[in-house]
C-alpha positions as CSV (number, residue, x, y, z in Angstrom):
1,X,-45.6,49.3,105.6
2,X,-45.2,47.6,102.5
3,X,-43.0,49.7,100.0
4,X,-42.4,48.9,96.6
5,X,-38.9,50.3,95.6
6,X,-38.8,51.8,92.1
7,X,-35.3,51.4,91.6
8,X,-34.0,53.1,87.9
9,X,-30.7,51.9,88.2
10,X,-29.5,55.5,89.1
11,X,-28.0,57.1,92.7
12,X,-31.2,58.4,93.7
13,X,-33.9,55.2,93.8
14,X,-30.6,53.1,95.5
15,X,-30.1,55.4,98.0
16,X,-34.0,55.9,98.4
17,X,-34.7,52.0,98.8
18,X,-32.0,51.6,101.1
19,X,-33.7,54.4,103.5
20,X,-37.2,52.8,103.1
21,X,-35.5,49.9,104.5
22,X,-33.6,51.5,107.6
23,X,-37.3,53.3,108.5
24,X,-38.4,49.7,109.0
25,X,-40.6,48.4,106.1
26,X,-40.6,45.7,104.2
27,X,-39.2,47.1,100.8
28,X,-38.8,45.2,97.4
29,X,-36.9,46.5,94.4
30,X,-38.5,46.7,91.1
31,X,-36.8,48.2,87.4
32,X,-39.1,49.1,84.9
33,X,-38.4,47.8,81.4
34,X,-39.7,50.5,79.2
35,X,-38.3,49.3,75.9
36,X,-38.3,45.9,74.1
37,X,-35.0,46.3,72.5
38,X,-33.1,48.5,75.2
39,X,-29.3,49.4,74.3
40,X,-27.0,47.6,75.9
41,X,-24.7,50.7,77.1
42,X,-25.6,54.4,77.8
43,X,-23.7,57.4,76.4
44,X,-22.6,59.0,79.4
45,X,-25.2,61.0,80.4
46,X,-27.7,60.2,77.5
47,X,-30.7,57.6,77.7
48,X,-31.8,55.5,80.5
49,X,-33.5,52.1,81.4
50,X,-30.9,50.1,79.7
51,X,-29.7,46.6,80.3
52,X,-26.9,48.3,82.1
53,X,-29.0,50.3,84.3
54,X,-31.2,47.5,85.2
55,X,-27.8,45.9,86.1
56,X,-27.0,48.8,88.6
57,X,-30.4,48.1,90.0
58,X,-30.0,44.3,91.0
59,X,-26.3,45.1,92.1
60,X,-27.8,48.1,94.5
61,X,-31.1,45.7,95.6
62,X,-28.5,43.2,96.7
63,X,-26.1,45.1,98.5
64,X,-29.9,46.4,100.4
65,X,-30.7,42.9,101.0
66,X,-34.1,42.9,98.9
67,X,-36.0,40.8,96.8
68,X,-35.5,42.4,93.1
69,X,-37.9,41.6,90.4
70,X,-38.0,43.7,86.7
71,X,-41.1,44.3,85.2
72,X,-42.3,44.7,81.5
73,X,-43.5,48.1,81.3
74,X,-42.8,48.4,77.4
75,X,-46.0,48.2,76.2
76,X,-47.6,50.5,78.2
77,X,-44.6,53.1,77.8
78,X,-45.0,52.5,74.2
79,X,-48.7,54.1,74.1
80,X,-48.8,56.4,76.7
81,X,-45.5,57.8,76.1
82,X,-43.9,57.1,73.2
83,X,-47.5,57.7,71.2
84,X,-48.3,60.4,73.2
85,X,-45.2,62.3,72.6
86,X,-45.4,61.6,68.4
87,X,-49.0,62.5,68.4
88,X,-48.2,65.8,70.5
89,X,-45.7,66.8,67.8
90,X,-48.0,66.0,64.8
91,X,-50.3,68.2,66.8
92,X,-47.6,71.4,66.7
93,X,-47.2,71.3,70.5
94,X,-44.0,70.5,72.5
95,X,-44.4,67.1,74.7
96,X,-43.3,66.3,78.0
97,X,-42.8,62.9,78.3
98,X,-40.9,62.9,81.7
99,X,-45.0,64.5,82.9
100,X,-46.6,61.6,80.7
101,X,-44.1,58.8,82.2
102,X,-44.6,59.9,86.3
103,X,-48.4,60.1,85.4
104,X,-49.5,57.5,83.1
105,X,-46.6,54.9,84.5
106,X,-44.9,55.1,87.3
107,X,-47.8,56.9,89.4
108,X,-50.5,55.1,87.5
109,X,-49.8,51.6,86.2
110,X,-47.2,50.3,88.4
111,X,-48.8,52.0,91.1
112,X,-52.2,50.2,90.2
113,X,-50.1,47.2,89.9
114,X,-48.5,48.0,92.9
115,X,-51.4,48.0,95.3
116,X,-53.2,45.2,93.5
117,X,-50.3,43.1,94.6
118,X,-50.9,44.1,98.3
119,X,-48.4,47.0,98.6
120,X,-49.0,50.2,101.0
121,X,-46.8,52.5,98.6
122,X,-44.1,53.2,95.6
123,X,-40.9,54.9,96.7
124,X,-39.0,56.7,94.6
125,X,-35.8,58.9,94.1
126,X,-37.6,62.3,93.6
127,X,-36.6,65.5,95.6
128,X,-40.0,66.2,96.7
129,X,-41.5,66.0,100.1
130,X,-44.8,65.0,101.0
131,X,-46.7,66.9,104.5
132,X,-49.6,66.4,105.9
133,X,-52.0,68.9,106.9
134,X,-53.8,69.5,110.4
135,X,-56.9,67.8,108.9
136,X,-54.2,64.3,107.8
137,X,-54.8,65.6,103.6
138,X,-51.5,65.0,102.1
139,X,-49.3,67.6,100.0
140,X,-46.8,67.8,97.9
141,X,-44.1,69.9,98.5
142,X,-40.7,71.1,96.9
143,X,-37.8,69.1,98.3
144,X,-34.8,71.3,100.7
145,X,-32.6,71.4,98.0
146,X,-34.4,74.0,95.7
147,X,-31.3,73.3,93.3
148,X,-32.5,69.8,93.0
149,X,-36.2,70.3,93.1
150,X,-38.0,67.8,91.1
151,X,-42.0,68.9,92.3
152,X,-42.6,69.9,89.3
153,X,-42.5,66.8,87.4
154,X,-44.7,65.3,89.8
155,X,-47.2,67.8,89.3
156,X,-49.3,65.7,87.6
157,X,-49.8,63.5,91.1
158,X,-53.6,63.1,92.0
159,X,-54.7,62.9,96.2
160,X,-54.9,58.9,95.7
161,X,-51.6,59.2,94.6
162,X,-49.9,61.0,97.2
163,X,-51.4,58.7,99.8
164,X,-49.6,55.9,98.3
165,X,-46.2,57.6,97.6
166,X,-42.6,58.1,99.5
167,X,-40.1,59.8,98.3
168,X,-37.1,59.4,100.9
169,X,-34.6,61.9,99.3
170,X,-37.2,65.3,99.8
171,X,-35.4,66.7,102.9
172,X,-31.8,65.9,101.9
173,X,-30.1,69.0,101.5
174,X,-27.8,68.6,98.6
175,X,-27.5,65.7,95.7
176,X,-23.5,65.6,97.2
177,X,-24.7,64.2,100.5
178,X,-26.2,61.4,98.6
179,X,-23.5,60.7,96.1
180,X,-21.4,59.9,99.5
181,X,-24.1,58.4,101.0
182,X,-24.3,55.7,97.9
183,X,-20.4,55.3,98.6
184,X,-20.4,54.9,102.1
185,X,-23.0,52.1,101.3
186,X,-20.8,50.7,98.9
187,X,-23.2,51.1,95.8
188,X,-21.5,50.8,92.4
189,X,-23.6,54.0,90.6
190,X,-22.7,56.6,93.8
191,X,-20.6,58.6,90.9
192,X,-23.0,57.6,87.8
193,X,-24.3,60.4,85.8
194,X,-27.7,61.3,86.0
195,X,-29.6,60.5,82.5
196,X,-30.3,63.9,80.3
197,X,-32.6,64.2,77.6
198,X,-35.7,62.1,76.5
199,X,-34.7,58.8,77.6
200,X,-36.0,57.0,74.0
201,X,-33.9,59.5,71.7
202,X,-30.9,59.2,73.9
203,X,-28.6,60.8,70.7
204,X,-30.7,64.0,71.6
205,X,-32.0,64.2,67.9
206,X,-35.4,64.8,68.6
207,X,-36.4,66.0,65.1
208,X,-34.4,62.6,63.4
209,X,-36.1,60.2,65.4
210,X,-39.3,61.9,64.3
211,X,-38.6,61.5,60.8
212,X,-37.4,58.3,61.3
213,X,-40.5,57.4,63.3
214,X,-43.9,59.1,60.9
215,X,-41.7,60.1,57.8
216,X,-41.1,63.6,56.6
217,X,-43.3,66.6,56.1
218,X,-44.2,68.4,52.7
219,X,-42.8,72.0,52.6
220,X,-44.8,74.6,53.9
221,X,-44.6,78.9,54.5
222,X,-42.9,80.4,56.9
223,X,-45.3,83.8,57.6
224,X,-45.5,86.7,59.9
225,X,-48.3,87.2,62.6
226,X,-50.1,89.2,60.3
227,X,-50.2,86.4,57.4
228,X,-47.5,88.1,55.3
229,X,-45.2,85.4,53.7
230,X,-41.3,85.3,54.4
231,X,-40.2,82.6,53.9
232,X,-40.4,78.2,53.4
233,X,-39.7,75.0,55.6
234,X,-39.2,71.5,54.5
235,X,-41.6,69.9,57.4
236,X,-43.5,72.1,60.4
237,X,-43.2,69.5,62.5
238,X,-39.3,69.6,63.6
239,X,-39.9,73.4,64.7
240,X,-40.5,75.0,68.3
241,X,-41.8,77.9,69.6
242,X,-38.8,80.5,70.5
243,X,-36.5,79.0,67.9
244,X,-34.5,81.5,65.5
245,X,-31.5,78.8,64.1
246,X,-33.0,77.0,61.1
247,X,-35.2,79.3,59.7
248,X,-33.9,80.5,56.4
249,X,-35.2,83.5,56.0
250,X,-32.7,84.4,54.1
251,X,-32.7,88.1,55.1
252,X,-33.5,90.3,58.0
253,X,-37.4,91.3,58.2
254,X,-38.1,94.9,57.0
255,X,-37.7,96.3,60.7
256,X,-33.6,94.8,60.4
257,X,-34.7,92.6,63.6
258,X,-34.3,88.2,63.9
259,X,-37.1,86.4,63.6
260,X,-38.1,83.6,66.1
261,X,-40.7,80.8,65.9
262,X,-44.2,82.1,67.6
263,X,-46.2,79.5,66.8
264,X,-47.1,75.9,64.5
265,X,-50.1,75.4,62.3
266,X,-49.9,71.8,61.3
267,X,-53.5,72.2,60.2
268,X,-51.6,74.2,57.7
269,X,-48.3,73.0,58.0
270,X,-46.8,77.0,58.7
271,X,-44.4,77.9,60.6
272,X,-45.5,81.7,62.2
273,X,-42.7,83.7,63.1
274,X,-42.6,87.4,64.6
275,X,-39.6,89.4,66.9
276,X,-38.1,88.4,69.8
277,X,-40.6,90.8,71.9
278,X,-44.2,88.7,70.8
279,X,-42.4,85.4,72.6
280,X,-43.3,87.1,76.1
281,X,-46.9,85.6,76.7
282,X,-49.3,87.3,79.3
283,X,-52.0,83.6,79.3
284,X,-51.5,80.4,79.2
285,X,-54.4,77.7,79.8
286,X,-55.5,74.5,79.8
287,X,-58.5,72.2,80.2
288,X,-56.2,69.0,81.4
289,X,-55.8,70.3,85.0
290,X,-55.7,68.2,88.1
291,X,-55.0,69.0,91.5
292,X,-52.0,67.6,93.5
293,X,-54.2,67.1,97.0
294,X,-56.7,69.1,98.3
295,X,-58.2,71.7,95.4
296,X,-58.8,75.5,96.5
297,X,-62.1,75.7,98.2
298,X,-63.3,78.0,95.2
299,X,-61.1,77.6,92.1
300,X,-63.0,79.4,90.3
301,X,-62.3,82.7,91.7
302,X,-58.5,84.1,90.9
303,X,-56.2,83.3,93.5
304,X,-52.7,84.6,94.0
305,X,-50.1,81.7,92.9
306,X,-46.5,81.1,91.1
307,X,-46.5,79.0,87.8
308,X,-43.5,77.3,86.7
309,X,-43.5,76.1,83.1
310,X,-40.1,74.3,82.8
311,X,-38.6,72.1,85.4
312,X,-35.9,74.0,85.6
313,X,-37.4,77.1,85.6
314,X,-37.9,80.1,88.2
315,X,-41.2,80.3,89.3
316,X,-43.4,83.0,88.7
317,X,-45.9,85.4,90.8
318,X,-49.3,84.8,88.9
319,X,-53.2,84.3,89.3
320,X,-54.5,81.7,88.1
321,X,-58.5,80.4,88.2
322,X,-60.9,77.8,86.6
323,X,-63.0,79.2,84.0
324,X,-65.8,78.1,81.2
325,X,-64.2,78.0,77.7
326,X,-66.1,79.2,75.0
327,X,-66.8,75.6,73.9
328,X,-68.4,74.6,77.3
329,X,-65.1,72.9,78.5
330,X,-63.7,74.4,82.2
331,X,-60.0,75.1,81.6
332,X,-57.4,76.6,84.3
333,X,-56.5,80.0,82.9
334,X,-52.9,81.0,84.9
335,X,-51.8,85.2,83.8
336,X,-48.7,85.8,84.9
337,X,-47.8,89.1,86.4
338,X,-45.0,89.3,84.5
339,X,-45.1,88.0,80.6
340,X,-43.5,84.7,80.1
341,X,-41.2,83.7,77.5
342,X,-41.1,81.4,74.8
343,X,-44.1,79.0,76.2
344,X,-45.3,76.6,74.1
345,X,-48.8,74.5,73.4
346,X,-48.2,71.2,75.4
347,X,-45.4,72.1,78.1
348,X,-47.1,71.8,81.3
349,X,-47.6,74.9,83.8
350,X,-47.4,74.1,87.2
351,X,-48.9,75.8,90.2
352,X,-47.3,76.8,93.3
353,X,-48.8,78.5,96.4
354,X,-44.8,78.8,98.4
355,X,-43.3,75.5,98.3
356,X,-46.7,74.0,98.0
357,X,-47.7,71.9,94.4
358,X,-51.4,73.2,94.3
359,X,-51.7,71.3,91.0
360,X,-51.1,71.3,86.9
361,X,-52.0,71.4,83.5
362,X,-51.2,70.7,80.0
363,X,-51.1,74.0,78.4
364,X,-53.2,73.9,75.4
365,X,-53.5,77.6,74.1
366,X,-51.4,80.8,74.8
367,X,-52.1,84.6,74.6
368,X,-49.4,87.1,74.0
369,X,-48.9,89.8,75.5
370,X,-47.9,91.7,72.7
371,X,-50.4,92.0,69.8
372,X,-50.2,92.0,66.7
373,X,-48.9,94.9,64.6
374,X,-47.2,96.2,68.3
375,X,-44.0,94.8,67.6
């Protein structure tokens, strides 16, 4: 086949274009330049797609022996990442850009660019692994090394997709095994950090680089579930659900127990905040859902599933089914069996069904599972 090689500049994508070679197709190397005015130097850990790490790239695609080309992806990043992630937080939800960027770019445009230019697939550096079924559907699956896992990022994958994607790493057991495998290969990044945070506010100062970006907010109130005013912020939009730093509340609440950040009005611009207790949230659901492969043969009767709202996080037994919305929309409705906590408008909830991605979507209301005047 003909594999194009998304190659970051990290340990992963080298060591993943270099095994798309050895399985005998014809591989070329490609970096994605996401930002017009890149850094010149990372911060350890912090940021990514620099001139550095385009760098890394050409040195790894050499030492491969294949053609290595970088591509201007800024533009596009710009609005269906950068945008998204600004209008998301004017919105009072919390953004995922690493979702947005696997969807809207690297499994969308440069894929579509991809197989306009002839190409059979994108590889990648992702711990996933794709099977195929008895019928040849493909499915995404959770890599070997659970402790590495990156499915859930790639939730957002359509079928079309999957047919067109390889991600070589998926049955590696550990991220060791290919740190040494980068050095016996003589790449230059086999002991480079991985990249941390959102990769266009590599200082980590989300709530900075908002201000910077769409200015600062007019104070607003600070109430409790019930309406009850406690408090004042400077700006709504720098706060997130399950916070308790920051607040100001300047006392305890009349029960003597913190207060942590339940939910965003921007609408309003308040802040509603409640006990620890009303975080744990017994729905989530949203009408951006998409299936990774094959959709259940009846979706909208509840099936047994796990969700996994975090990509780090545990996943958790729950049922989940397509519904009507009251406004005529169909949304996936996922109710955990046990609550979960601190979940947030705009994360995204993934569906499992045992190492299986079933599919995704952007969460865009909660219900919790403690109402109001209970706690």
């Amino acid at each position: 086949m003909k594999v194009l090689a998304a190659m970051s500049g990290g340990v992963d994508s080298a060591v993943a274009a270099a095994r798309a070679v050895e399985a005998g197709h014809d591989v070329v190397g490609v970096h994605l330049a996401l930002s017009r005015m890149p850094g010149t130097l990372r911060t350890g850990s912090r940021g990514c797609c620099t001139i550095e790490d385009s760098s890394d790239a050409q040195r790894a695609a050499n030492i491969i022996g294949i053609p290595y080309y970088v591509w201007d992806f800024s533009e596009r990043f710009k609005l269906d990442v950068v945008d998204d992630f600004i209008a998301e937080y004017e919105a009072g939800r919390t953004p995922n850009p690493c979702m947005r960027c696997n969807e809207r770019i690297k499994f969308a445009a440069l894929l579509e660019k991809a197989l306009d230019l002839g190409f059979d697939a994108v590889a990648t550096g992702h711990y996933a692994t794709i099977l195929t079924d008895a019928d040849g559907n493909r499915e995404l699956h959770r890599a070997s090394a659970w402790a590495k896992d990156q499915s859930y990022v790639l939730g957002v994958l359509t079928a079309e997709q999957l047919a067109h994607s390889m991600f070589p790493l998926g049955a590696t057991p550990s991220k060791a095994l290919v740190r040494a495998e980068a050095a016996e290969r003589g790449f230059s990044v086999a002991n480079k950090p991985d990249s941390h945070d959102i990769c266009f506010i590599p200082d980590g100062d989300t709530r900075g680089w908002l201000a910077d970006k769409v200015g600062t907010q007019p104070g607003g109130e600070i109430v409790e579930r019930d309406g009850t005013l406690v408090g004042s912020h400077d700006g709504a939009r720098g706060f997130t659900v399950g916070q308790r730093r920051g607040l100001h509340l300047g006392s305890l609440a009349e029960d003597g127990r913190r207060r942590f950040v339940l939910e965003v009005k921007p609408a309003t611009n308040t802040v509603v905040v409640g006990p620890k207790e009303a975080l744990a949230i017994g729905e989530i659901a949203g009408s951006r859902y998409t299936w990774a492969g094959l959709a259940p043969e009846s979706p909208e009767a509840a099936f047994e599933c796990e969700v996994q709202i975090r990509a780090h996080a545990d996943p958790v037994p729950a049922t989940a089914q397509v519904v009507a919305a009251s406004d005529g929309a169909r949304e996936l409705v996922i109710r955990p069996h046990e609550p979960l906590v601190g979940v947030s408008p705009g994360q995204t909830a993934v569906v499992y069904i045992g190492t299986r991605v079933l599919g995704q979507t952007t969460i865009d209301r909660t219900v919790s599972a403690v109402p109001v005047g209970a706690a």
